[in-house]
C-alpha positions in Angstrom: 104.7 88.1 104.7 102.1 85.4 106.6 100.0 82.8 104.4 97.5 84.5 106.4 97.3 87.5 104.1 94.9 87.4 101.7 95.6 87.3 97.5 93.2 89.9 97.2 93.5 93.4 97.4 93.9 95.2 100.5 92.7 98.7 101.9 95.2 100.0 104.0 92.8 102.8 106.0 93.4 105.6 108.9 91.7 103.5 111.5 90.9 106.7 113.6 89.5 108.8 110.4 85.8 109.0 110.1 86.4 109.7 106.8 88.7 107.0 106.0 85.7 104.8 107.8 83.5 105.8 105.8 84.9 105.0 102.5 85.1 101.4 104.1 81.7 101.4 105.2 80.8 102.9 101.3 83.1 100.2 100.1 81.2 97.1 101.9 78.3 96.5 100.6 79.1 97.2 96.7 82.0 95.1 97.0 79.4 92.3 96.4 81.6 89.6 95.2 83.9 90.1 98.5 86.8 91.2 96.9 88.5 93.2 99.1 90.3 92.9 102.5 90.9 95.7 105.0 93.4 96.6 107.4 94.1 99.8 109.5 97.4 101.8 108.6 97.8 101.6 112.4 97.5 97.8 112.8 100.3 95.3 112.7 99.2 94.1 109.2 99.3 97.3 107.7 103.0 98.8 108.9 104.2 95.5 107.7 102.2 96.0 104.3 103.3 99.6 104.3 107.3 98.6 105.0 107.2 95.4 102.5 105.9 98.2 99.7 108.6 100.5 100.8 106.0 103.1 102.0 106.5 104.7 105.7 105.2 103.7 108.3 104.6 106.4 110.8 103.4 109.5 109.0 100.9 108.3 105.5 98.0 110.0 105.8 96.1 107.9 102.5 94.3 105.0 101.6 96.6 102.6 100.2 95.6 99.6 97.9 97.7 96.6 98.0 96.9 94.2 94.8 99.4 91.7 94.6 102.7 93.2 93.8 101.4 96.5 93.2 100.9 99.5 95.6 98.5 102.6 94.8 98.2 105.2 97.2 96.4 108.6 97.1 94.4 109.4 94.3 96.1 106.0 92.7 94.1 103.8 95.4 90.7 105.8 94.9 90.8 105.5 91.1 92.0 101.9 91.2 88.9 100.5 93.9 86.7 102.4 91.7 88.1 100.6 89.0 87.5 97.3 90.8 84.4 98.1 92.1 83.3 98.3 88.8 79.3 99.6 87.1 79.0 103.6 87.8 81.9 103.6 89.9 84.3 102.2 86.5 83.6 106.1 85.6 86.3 107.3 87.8 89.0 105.0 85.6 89.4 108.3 83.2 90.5 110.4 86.0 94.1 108.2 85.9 94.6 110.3 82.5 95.1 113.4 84.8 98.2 114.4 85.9 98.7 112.8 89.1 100.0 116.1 91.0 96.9 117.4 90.0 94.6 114.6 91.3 97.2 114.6 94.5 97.0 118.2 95.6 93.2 117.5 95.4 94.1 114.4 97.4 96.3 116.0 99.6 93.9 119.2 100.5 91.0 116.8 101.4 93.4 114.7 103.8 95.0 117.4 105.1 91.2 118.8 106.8 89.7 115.4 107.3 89.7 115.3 111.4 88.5 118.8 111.0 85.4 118.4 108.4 84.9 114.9 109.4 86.1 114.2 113.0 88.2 111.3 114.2 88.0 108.3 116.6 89.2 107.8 120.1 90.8 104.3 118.3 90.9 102.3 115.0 86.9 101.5 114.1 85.9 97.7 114.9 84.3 96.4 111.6 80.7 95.6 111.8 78.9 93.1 113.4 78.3 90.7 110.0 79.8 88.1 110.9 80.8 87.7 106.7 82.1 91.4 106.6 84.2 90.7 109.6 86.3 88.0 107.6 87.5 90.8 105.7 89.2 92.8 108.1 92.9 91.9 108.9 94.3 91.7 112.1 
């Protein structure tokens, strides 16, 4: 993978999901330390993200979290940025003690509606105009 890829971790997003958007936009400004990077699953970055961690690249429909060496995906990647985020959101760690085909089907039921309850874009979202918030985003 490029030196251009950050250490960080990395949100791997449905550019076109106003739902997945969101989450990024929810993200942004309590990642106050600038922790996290984010890529679209349809972008360049993220299929070769997704094939280095052995995850397809043509039909995911999650947020992934690449930290590292590790890979979280589903319910996995919302627990886990939680995590990171840390302060209220660190409540969500104790969810992980679920079973994960619970949390999943959860997962999976939400995802499986989100163009419908939320909507989707024409094409992957532009990140905002901050020029510091625009750093994060991989191209």
């Amino acid at each position: 993978m490029s030196s251009d890829i950050p250490d960080g971790p990395i949100v791997l997003f449905d550019g076109v999901c106003n739902l997945c958007n969101g989450f990024v936009q929810f993200i942004l400004p309590r990642d106050t330390d600038g922790t996290f990077h984010f890529a679209s699953l349809q972008s360049d970055i993220g299929t070769a993200l997704l094939a280095e961690h052995g995850l397809a690249t043509d039909e995911l429909e999650s947020i992934v979290l690449i930290e590292g060496e590790d890979c979280y995906v589903k319910s996995d990647a919302v627990i886990r940025i939680a995590r990171l985020l840390g302060g209220v959101y660190a409540l969500l760690g104790p969810f992980r003690f679920l079973p994960r085909r619970l949390r999943n089907w959860a997962y999976d039921f939400v995802a499986a509606r989100r163009y419908r309850w939320f909507g989707e874009k024409e094409q992957c979202a532009m990140p905002p105009a901050d020029v510091d918030v625009n750093a994060r985003f991989l191209e």
